[in-house]
C-alpha positions in Angstrom: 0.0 0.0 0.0 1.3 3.5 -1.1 1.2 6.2 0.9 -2.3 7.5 0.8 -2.8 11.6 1.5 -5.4 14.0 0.7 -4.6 18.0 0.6 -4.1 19.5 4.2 -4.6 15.9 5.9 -7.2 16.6 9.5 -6.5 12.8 10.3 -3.4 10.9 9.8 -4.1 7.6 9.9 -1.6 4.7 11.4 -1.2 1.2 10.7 1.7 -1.2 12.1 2.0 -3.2 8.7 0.5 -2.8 5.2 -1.6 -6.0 5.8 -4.1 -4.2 7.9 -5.2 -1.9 5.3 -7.7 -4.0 4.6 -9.5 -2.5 8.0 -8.1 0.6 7.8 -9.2 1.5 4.8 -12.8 1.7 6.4 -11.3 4.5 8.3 -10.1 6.3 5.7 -13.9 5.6 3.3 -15.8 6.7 6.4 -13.8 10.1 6.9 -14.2 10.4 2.8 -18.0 10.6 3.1 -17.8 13.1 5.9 -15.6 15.2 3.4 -12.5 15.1 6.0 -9.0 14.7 4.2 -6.8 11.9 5.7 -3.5 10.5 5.1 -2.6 7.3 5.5 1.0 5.7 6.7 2.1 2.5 7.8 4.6 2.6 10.5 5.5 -0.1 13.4 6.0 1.2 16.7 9.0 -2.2 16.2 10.3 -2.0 13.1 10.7 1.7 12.3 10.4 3.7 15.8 12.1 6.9 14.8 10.1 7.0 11.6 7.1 6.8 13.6 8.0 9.3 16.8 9.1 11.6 13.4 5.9 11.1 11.9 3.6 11.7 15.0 5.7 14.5 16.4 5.3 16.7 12.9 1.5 15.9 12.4 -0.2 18.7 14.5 2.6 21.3 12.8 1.3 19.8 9.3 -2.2 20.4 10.5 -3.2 17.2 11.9 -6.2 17.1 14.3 -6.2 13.4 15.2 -4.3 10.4 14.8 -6.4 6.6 14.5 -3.8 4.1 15.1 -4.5 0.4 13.9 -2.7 -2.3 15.4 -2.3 -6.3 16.1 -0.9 -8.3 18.8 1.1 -6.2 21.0 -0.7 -2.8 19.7 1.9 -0.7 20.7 1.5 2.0 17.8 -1.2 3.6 19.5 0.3 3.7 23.0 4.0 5.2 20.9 2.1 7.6 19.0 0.4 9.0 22.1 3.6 9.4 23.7 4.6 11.4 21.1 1.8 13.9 20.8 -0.8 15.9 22.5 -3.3 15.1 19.6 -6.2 12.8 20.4 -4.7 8.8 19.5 -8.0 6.8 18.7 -6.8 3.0 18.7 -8.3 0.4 16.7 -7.0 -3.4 17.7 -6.7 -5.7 14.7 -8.1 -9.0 14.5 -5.6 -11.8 14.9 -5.2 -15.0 13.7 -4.6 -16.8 16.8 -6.7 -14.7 19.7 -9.1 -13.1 16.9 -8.3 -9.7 18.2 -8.7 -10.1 21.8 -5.0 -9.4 22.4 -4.8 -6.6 20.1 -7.9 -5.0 22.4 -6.5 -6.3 25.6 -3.4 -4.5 24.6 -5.1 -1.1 23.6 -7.6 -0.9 25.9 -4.8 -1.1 28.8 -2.7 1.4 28.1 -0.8 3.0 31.4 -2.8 6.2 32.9 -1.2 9.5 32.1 -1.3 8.7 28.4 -4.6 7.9 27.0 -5.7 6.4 23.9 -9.2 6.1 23.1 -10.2 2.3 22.4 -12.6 1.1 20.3 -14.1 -2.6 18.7 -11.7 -5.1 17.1 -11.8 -4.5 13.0 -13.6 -3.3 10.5 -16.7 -1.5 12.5 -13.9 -0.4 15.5 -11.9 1.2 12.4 -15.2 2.7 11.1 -16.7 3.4 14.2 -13.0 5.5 15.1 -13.2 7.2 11.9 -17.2 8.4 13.3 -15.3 9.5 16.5 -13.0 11.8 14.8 -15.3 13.3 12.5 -17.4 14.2 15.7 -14.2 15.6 17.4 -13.8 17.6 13.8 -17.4 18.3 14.1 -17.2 21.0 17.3 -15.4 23.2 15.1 -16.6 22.3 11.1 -20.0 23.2 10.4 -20.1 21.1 7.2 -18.4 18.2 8.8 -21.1 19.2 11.8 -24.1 19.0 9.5 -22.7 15.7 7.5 -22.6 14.2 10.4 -26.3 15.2 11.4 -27.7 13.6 7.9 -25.8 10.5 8.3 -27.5 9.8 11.9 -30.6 10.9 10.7 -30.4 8.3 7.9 -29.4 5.6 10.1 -32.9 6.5 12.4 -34.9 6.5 9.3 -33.1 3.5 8.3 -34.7 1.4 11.1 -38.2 -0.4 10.2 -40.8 0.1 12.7 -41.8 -3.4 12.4 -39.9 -6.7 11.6 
């Protein structure tokens, strides 16, 4: 996976190898219909530390307002990244092979106190659901983002049957 960036990125979004695109990607298409620009990077909080302390460090200079980490097993990129930054760290654990994402959550979710990230569901609908999260965080100050958001929860109400 390239590199993906849109002009003046609001959200950088993080991944610890380029195999969890594939649920990251929902992060990025989620922010897309909101009409937020994102970028998209993968970086280990292993394999390339100073890339990733680099990376984190520059984003609220380059105009990043949150950061949505993605990250298996030991899920450390989320924890790193929020070492690095005041910006807001949304985690999303990846599912796993072996413990089908309960480490990767166990791992997010218990990060030390001082340094939060904010947690949410294993996969696809945590990565979608942290891509909701920062749009509403976008939302206090965008207006359009504000009243996007509005029309896509009114669609999911009127999206609901009254009866089976």
């Amino acid at each position: 996976m390239a590199a993906q960036a849109s002009e003046n990125p609001l959200v950088g979004i993080l991944m610890g190898s380029k195999s969890d695109w594939d649920t990251m990607r929902n992060v990025s298409e989620t922010l897309e219909k909101f009409g937020v620009p994102s970028e998209s990077r993968v970086l280990s909080a292993h394999r390339t530390p100073k890339e990733t302390a680099e990376y984190v460090a520059a984003a609220a200079g380059r105009g990043i307002e949150v950061l949505v980490a993605g990250a298996g097993g030991a899920a450390h990129l989320a924890g790193v990244a929020a070492a690095h930054t005041t910006l807001p760290v949304l985690g999303v654990p990846m599912e796993s092979a072996s413990l089908k994402g309960l480490d990767s959550l166990l791992s997010t979710v218990q990060m030390p106190g001082g340094i939060p990230v904010a947690t949410f569901g294993v996969g696809r609908s945590g990565a979608q659901n942290a891509a909701l999260f920062a749009a509403a965080l976008l939302a206090r100050k965008d207006v359009g983002v504000r009243d996007r958001l509005a029309k896509y929860r009114e669609a999911q109400s009127a999206a609901v049957p009254e009866r089976p």
